[in-house]
MDAnalysis code that builds the backbone (N, CA, C; Angstrom):
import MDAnalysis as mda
import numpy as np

u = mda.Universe.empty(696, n_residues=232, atom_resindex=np.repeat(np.arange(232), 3), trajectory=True)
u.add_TopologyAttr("name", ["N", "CA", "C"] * 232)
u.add_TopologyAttr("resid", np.arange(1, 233))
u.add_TopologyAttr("resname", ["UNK", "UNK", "UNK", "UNK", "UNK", "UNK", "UNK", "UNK", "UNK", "UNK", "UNK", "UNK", "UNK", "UNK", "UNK", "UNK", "UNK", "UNK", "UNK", "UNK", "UNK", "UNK", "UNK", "UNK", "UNK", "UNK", "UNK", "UNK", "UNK", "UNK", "UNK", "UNK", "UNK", "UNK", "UNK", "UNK", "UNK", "UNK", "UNK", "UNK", "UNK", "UNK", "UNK", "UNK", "UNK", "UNK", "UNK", "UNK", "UNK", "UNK", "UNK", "UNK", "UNK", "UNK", "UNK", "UNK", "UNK", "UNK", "UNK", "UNK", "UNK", "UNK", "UNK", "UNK", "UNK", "UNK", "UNK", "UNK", "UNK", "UNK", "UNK", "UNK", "UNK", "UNK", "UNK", "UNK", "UNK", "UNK", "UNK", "UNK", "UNK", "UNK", "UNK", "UNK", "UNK", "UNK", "UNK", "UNK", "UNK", "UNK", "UNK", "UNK", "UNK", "UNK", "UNK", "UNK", "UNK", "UNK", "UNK", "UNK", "UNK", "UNK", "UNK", "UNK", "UNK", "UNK", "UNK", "UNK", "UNK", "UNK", "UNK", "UNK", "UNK", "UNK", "UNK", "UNK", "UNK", "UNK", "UNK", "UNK", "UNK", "UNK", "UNK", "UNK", "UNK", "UNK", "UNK", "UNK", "UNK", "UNK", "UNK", "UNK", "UNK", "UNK", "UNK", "UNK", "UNK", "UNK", "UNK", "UNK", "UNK", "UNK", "UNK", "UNK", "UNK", "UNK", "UNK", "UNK", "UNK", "UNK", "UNK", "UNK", "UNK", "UNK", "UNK", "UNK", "UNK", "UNK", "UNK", "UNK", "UNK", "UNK", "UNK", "UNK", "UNK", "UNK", "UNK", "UNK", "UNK", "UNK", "UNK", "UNK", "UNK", "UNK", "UNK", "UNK", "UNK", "UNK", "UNK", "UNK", "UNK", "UNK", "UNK", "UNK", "UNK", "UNK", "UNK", "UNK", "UNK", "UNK", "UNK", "UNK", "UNK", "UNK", "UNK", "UNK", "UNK", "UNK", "UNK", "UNK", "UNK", "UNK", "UNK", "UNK", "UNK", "UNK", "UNK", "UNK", "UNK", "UNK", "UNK", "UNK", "UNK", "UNK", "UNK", "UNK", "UNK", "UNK", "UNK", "UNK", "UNK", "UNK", "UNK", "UNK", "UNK", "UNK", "UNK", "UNK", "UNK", "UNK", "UNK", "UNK"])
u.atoms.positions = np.array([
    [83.001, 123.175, 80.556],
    [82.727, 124.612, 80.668],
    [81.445, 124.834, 81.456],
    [81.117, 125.702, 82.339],
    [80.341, 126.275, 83.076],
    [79.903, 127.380, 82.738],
    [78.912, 127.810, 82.641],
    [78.241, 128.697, 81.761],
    [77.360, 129.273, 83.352],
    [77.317, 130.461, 83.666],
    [76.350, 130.817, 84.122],
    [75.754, 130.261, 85.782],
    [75.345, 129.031, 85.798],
    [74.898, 128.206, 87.257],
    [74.483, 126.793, 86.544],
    [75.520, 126.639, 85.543],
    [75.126, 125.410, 85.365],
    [76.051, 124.676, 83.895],
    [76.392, 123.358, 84.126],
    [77.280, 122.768, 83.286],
    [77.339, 122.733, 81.657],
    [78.015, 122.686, 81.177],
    [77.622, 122.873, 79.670],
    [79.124, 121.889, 78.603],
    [79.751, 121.181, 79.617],
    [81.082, 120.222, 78.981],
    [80.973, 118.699, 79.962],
    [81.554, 117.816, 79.201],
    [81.768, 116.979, 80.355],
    [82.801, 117.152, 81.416],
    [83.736, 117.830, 80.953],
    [84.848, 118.080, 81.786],
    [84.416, 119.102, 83.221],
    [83.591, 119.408, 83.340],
    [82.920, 119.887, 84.315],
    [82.056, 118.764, 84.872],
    [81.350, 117.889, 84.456],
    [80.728, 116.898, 85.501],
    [81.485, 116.734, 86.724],
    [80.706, 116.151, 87.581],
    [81.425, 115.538, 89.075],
    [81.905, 114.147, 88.523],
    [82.820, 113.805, 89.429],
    [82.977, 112.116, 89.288],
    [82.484, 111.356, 90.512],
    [82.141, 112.476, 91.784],
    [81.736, 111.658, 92.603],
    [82.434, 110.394, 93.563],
    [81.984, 110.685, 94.630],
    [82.476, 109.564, 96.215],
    [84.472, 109.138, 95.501],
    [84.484, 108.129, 95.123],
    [85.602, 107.731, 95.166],
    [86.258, 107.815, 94.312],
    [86.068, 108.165, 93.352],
    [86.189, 108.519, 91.470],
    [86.886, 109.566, 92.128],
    [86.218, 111.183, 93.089],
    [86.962, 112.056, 92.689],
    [88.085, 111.987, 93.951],
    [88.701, 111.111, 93.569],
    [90.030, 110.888, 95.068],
    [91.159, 111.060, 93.733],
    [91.785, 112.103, 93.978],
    [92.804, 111.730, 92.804],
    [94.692, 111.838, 93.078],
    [94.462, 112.168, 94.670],
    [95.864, 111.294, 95.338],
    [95.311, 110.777, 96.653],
    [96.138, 109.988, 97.177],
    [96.063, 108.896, 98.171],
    [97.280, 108.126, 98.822],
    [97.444, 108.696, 100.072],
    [98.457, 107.661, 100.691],
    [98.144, 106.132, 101.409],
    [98.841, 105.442, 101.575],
    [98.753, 104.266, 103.045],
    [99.546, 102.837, 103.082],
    [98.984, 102.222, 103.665],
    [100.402, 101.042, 103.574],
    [99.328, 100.382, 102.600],
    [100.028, 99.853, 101.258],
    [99.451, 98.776, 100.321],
    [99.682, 97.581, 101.424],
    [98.469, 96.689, 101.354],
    [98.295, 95.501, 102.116],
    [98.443, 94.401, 101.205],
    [97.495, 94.465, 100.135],
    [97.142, 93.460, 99.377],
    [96.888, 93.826, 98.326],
    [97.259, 93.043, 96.849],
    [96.806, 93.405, 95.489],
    [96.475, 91.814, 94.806],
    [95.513, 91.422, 94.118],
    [94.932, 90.443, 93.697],
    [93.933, 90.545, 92.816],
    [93.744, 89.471, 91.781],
    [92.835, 89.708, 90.512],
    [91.381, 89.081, 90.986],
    [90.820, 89.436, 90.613],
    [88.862, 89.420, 91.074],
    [88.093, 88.761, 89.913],
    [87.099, 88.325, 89.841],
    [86.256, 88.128, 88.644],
    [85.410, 89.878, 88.290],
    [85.014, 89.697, 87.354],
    [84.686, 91.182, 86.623],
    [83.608, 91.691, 87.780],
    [83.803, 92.970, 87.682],
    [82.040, 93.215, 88.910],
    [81.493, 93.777, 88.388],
    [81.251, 93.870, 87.233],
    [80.144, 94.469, 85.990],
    [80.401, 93.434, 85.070],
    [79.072, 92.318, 85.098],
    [78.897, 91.516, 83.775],
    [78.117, 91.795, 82.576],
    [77.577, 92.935, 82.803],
    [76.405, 93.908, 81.817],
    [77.191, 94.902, 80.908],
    [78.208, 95.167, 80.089],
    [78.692, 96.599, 79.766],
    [78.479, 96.453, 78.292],
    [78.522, 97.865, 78.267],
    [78.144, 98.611, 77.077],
    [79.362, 98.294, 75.983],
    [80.521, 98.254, 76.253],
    [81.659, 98.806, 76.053],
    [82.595, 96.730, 75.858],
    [82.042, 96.367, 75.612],
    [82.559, 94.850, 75.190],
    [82.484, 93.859, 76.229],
    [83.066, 92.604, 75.902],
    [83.031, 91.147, 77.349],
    [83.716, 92.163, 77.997],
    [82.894, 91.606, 79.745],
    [83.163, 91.433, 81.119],
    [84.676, 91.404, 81.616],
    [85.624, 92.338, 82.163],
    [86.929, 91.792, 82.281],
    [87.186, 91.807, 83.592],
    [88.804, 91.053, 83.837],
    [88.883, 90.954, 85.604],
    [89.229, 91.986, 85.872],
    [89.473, 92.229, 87.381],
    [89.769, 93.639, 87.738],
    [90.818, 92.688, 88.818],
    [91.831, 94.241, 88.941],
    [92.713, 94.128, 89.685],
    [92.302, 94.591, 90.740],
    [92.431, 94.147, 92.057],
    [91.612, 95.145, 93.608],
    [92.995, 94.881, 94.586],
    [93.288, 96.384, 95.338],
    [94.387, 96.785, 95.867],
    [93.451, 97.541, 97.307],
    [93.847, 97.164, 97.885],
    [93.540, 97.775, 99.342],
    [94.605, 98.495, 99.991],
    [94.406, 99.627, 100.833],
    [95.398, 100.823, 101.378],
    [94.584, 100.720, 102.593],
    [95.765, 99.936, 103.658],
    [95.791, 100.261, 104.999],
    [96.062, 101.813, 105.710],
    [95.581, 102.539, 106.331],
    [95.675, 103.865, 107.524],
    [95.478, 104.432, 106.473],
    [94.715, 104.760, 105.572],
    [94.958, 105.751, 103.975],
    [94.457, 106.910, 104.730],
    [95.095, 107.978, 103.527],
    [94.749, 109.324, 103.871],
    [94.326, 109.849, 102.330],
    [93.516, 110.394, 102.657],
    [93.162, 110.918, 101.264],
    [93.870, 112.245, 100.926],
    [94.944, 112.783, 100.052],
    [95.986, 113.669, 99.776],
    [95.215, 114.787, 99.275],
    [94.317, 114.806, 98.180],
    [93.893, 115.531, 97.135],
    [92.528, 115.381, 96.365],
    [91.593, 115.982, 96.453],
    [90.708, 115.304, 95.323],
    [90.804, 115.985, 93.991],
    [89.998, 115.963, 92.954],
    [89.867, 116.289, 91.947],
    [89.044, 117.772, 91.901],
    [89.403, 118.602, 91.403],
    [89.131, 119.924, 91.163],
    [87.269, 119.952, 91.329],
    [86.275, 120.723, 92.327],
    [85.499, 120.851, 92.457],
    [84.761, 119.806, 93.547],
    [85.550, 118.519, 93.529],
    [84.763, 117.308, 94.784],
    [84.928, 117.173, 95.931],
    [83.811, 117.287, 96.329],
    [83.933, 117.516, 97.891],
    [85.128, 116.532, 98.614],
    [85.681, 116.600, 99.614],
    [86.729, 115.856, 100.429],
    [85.829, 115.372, 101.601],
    [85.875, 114.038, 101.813],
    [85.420, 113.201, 102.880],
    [86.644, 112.295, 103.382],
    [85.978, 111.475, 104.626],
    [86.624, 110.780, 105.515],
    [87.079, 108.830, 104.724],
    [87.964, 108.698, 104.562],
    [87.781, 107.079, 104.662],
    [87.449, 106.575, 105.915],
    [86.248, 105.658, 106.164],
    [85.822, 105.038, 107.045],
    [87.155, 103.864, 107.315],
    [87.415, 103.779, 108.719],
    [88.033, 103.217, 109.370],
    [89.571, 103.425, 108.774],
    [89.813, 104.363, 108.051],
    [91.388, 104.388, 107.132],
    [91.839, 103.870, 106.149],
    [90.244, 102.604, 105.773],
    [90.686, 101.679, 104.475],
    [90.324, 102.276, 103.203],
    [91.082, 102.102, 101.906],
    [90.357, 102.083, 100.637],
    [90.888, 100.674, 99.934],
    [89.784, 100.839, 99.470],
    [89.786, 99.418, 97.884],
    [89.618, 100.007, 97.222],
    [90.436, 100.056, 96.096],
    [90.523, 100.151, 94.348],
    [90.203, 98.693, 93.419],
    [89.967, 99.513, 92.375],
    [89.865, 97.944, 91.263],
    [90.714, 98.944, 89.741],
    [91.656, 97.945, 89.464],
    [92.192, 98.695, 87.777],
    [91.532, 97.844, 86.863],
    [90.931, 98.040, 85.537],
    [90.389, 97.008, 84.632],
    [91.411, 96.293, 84.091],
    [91.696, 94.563, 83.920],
    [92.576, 94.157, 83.704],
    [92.574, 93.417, 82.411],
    [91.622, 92.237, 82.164],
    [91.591, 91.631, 80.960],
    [90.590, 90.885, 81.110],
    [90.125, 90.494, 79.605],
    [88.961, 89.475, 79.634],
    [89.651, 87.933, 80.177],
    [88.860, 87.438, 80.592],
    [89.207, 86.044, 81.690],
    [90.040, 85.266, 80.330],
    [91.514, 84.893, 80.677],
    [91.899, 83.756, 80.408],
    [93.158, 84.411, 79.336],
    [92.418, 85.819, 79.277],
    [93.548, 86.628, 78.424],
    [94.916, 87.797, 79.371],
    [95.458, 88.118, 78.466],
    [96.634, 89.226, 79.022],
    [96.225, 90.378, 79.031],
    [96.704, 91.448, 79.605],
    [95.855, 92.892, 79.476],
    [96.610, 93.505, 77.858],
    [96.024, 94.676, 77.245],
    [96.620, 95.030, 76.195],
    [98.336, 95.787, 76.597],
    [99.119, 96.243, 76.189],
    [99.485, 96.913, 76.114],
    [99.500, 98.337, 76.303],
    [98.836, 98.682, 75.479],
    [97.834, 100.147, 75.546],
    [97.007, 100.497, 76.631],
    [96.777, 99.248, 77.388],
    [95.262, 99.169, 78.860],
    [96.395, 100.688, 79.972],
    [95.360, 100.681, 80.377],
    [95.368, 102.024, 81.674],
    [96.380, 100.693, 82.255],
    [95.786, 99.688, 83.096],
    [96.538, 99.195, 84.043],
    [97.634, 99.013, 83.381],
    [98.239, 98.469, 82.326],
    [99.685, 98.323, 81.729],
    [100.351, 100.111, 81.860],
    [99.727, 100.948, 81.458],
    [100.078, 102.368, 80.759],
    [100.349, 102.982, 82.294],
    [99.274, 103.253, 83.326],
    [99.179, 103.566, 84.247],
    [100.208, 103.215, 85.542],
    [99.244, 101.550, 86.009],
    [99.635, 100.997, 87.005],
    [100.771, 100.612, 87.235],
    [101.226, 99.848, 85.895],
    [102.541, 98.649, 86.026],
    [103.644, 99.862, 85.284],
    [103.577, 100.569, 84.848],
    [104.473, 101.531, 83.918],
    [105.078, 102.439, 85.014],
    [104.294, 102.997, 86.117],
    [104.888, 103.946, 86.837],
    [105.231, 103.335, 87.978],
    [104.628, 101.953, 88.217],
    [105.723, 101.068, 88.922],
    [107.000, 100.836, 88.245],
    [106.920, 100.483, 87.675],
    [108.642, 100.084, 87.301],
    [109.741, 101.638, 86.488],
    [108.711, 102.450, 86.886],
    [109.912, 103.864, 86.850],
    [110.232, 103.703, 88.202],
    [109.921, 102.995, 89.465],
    [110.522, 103.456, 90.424],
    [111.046, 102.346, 90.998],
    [111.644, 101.488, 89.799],
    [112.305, 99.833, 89.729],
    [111.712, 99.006, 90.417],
    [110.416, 99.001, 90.442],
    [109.646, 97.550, 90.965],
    [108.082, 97.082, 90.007],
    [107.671, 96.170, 90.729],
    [107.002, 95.504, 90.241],
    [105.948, 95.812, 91.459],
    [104.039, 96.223, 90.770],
    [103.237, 96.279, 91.741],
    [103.366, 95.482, 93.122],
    [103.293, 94.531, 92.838],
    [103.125, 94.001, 94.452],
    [104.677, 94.133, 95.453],
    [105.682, 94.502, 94.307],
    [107.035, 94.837, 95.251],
    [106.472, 95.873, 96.477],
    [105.474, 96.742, 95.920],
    [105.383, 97.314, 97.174],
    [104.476, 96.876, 97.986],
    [103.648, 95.876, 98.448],
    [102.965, 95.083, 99.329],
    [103.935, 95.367, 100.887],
    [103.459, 95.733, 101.650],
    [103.652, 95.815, 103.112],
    [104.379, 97.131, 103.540],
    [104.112, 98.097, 102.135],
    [104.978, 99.240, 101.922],
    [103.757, 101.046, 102.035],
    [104.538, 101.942, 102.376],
    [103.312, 102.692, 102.341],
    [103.857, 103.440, 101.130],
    [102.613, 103.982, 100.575],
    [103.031, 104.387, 98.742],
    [102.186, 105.407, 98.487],
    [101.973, 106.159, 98.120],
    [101.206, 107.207, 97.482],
    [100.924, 106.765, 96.293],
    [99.358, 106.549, 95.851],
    [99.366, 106.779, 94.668],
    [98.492, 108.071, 93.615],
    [98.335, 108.680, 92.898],
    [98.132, 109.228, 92.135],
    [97.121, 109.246, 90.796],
    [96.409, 109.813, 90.082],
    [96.111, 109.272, 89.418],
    [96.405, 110.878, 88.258],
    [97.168, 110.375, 87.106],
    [98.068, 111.098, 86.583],
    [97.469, 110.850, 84.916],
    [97.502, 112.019, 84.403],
    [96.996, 112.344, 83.433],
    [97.884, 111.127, 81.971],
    [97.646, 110.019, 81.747],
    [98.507, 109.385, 81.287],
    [98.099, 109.049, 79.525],
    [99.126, 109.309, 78.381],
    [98.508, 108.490, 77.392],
    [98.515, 106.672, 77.080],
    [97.954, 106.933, 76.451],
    [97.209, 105.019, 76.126],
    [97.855, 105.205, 75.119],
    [97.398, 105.733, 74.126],
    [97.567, 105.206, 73.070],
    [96.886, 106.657, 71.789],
    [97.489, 106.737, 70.071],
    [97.206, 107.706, 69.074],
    [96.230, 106.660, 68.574],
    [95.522, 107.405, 67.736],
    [94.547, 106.939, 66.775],
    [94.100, 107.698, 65.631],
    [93.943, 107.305, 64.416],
    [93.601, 108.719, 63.587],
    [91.944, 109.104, 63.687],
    [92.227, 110.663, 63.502],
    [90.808, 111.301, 63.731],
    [89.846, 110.606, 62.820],
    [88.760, 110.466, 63.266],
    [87.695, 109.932, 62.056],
    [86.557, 111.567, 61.702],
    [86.377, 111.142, 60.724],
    [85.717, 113.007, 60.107],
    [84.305, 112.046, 59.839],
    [83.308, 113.237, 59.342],
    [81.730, 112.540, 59.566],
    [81.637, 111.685, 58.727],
    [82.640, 111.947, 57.650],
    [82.154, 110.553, 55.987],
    [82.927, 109.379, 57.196],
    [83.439, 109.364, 58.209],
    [84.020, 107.789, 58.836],
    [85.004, 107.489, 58.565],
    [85.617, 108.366, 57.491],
    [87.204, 108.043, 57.095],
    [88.096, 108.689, 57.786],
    [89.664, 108.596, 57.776],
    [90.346, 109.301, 58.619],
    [90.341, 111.043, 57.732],
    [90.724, 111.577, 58.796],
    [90.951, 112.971, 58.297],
    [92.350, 113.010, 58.166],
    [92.708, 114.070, 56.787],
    [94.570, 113.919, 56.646],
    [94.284, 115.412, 56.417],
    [95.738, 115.497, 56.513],
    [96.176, 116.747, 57.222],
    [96.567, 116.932, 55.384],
    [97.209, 118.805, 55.259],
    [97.735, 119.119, 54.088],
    [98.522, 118.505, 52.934],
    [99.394, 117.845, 53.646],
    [100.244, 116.436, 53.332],
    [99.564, 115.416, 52.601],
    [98.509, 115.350, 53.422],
    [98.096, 113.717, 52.800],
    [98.211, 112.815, 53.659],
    [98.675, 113.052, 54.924],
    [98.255, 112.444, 56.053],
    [97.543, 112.471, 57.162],
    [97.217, 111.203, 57.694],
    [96.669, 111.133, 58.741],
    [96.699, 111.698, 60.083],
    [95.358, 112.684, 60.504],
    [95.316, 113.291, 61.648],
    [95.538, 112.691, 62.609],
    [96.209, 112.592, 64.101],
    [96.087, 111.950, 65.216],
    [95.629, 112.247, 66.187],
    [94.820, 111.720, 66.839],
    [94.248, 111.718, 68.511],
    [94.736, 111.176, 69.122],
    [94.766, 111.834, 70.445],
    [95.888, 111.190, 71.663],
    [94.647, 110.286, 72.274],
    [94.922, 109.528, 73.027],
    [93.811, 108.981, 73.811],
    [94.380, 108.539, 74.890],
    [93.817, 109.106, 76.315],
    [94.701, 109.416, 77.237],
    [93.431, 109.558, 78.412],
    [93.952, 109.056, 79.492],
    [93.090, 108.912, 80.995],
    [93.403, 109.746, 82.032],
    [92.752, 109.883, 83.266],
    [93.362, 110.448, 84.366],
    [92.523, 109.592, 85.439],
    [91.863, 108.735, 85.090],
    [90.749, 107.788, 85.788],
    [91.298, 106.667, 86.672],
    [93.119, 106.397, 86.092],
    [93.356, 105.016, 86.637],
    [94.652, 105.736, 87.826],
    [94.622, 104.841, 88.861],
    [95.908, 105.331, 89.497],
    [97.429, 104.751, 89.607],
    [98.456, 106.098, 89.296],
    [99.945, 105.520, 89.178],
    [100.678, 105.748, 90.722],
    [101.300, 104.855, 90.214],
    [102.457, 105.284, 91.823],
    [103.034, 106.075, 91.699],
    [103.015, 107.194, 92.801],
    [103.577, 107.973, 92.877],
    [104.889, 108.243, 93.735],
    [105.066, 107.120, 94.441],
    [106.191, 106.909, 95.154],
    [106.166, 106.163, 96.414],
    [107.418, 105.646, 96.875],
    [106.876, 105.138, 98.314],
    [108.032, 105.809, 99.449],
    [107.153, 105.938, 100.239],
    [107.224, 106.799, 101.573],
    [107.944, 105.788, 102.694],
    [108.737, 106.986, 103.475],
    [109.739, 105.854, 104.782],
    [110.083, 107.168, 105.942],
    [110.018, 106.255, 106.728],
    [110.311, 107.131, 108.053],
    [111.275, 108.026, 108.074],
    [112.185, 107.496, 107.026],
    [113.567, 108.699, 107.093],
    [113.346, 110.014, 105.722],
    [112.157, 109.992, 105.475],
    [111.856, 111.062, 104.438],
    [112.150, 112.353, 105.634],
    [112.523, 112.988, 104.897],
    [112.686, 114.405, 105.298],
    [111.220, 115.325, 105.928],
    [110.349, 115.076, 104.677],
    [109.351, 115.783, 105.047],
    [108.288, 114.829, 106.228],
    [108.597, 113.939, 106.427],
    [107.615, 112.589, 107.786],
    [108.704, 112.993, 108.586],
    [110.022, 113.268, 108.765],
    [110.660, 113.176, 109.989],
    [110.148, 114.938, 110.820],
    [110.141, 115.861, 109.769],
    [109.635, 117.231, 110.332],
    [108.096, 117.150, 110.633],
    [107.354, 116.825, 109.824],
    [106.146, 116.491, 110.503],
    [105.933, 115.783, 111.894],
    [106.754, 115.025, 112.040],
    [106.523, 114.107, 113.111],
    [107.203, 114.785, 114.395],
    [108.377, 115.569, 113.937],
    [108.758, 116.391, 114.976],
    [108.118, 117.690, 115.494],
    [107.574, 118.266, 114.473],
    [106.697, 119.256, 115.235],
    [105.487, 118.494, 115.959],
    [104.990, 117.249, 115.389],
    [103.496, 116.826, 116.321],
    [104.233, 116.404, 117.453],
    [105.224, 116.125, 117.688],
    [105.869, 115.920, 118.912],
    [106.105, 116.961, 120.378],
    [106.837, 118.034, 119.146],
    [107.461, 119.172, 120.985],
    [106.186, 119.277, 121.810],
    [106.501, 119.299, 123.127],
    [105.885, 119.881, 124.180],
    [105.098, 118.228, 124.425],
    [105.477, 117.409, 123.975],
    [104.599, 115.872, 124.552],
    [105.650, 115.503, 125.148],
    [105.450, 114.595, 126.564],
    [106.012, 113.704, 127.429],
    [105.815, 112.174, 126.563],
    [106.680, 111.202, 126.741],
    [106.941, 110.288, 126.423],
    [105.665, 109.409, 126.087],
    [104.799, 109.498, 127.262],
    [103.298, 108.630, 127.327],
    [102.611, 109.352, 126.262],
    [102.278, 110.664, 125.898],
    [101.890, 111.420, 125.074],
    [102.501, 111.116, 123.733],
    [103.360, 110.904, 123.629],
    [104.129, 110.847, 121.900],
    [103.937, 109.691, 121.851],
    [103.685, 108.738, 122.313],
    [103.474, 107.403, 122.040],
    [101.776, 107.479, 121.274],
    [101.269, 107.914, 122.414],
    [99.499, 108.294, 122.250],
    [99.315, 108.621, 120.506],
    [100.066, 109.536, 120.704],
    [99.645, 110.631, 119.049],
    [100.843, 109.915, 118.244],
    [101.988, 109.265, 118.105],
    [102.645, 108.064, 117.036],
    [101.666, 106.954, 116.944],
    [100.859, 106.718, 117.541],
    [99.883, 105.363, 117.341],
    [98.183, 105.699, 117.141],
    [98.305, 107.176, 117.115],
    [96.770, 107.495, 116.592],
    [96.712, 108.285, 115.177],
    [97.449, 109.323, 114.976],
    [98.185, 109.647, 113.756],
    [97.605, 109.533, 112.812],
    [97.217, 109.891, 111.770],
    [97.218, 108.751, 110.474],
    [97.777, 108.652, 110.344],
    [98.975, 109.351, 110.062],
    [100.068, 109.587, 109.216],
    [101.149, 108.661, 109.434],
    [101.468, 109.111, 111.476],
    [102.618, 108.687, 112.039],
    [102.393, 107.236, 112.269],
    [101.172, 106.641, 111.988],
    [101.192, 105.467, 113.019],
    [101.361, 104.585, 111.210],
    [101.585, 105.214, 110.374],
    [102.081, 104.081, 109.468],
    [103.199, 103.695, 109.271],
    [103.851, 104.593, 110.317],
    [105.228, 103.959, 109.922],
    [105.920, 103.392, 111.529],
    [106.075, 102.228, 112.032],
    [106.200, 101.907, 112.748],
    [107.639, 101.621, 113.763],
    [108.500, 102.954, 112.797],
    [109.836, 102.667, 113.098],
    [109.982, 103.979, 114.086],
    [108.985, 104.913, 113.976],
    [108.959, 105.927, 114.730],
    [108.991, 105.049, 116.493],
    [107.399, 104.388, 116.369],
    [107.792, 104.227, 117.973],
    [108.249, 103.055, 118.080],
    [109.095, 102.310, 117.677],
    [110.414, 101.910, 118.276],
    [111.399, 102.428, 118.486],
    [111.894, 103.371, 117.980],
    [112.887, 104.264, 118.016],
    [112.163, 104.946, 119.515],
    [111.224, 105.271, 120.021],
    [110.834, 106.078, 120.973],
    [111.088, 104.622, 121.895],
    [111.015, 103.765, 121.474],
    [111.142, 102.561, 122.907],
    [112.656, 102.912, 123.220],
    [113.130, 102.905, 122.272],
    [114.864, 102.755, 122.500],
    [115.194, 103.903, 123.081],
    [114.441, 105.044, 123.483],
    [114.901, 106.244, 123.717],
    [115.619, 107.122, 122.219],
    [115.965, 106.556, 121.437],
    [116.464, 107.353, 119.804],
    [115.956, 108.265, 119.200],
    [114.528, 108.194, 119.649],
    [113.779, 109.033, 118.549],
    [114.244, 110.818, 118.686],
    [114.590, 110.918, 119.908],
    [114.575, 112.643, 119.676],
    [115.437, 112.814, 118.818],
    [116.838, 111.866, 119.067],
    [118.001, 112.434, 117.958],
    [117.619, 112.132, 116.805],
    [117.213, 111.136, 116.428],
    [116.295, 110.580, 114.914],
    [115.611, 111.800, 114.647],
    [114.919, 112.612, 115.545],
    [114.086, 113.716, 114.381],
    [114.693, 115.494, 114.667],
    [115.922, 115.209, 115.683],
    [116.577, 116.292, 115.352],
    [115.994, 117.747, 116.331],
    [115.387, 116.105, 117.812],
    [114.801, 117.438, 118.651],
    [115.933, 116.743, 119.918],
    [115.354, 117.764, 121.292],
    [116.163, 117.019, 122.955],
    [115.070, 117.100, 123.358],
    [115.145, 116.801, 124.508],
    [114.016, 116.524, 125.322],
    [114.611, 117.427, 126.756],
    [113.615, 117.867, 127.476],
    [113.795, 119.472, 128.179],
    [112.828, 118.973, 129.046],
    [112.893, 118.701, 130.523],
    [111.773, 118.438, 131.216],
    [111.266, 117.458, 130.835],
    [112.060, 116.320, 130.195],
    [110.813, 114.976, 129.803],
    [110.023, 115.265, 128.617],
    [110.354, 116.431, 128.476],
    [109.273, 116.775, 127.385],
    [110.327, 116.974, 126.231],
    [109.813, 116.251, 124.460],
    [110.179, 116.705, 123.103],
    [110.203, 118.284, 122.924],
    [111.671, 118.683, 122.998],
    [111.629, 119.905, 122.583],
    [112.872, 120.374, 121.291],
    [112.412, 121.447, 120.696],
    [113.581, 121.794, 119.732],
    [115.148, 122.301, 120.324],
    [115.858, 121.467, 119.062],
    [117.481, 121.496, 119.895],
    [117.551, 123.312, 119.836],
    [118.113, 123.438, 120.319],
    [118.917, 124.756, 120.476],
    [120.241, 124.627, 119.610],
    [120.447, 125.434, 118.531],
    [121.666, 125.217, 118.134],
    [122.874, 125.784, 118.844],
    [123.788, 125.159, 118.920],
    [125.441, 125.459, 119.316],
    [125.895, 126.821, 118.819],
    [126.037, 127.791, 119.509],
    [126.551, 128.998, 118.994],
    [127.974, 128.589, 118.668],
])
């Protein structure tokens, strides 16, 4: 809550630089486990982290109030917290709940999408209930005689949100409007500078083959990408 010119909840703090990125496209390159990069925490032993890198990324969305900046050179690195060295992650962990859970709603396994471009997300997810604790430290029960529950639930870690292909509907119209009115040397130029277009690399082959206009549902008029005219 914001009170006036100034904060008064946590839910109003910033999260700041890369924290507040809370969608993200690009081609996943690489995903691999790390040694911990915080050996100091408050919060129990040191655990590994998972680190995922996004080739041509675009940053989709940030988080309500954070400023929007550039990824330098198109790359991001992530890290998910994974487990203390030598162990399995919990069950309940963000990366199980999060990462690997909303992978396999979309029938794969994280690294299935390695060389793939993917959106990911970072989605309001639960972990796990717990019962309320009241100030004597005991649980609090409800009228019944039972135990109150707390949800305990993140928006910190990121899920997949899907993966993206040249024949999506919404990349083939995008790509066709950045197209009309470019000559061949030109659509090549802007398919390979792009963020967007140059991740998917089926666009300009299809422009080698000459295919691409019918692929996105334009003709070409003077050499130049233009919209079909429909058939009366």
């Amino acid at each position: 809550m914001t009170t006036g010119s100034f904060v008064e909840s946590s839910a109003g703090a910033s999260r700041g630089g890369f924290q507040g990125i809370k969608k993200i496209r690009g081609m996943l390159t690489e995903i691999k486990k790390v040694p911990p990069r915080f050996t100091d925490s408050e919060y129990g032993p040191p655990k590994e982290q998972i680190e995922f890198t996004l080739e041509d990324a675009e940053i989709l969305e940030m988080f309500p109030g954070e400023d929007e900046f550039e990824l330098k050179e198109g790359k991001y690195t992530g890290w998910i917290t994974y487990a203390e060295a030598g162990k399995t992650p919990s069950a309940n962990s963000a990366y199980i709940k999060c990462w690997v859970a909303s992978a396999e709603k979309l029938g794969k396994k994280p690294t299935d999408f390695i060389g793939q471009v993917v959106v990911l997300d970072k989605v309001k997810t639960l972990l796990f209930k717990k019962p309320q604790i009241g100030a004597d430290k005991k649980p609090v029960l409800d009228a019944e005689g039972k135990k109150i529950m707390e949800e305990v639930a993140t928006d910190k870690v990121f899920c997949f949100a899907g993966e993206e292909s040249a024949n999506a509907v919404d990349n083939k119209t995008y790509v066709a409007n950045l197209l009309v009115g470019l000559n061949q040397k030109a659509a090549l130029r802007k398919l390979l500078t792009d963020p967007k277009t140059k991740q998917f690399p089926e666009y300009k082959s299809k422009l080698a083959d000459g295919m691409l206009a019918e692929f996105l549902g334009l003709t070409i008029v003077d050499e130049k990408f233009a919209t079909a005219v429909p058939v009366a």
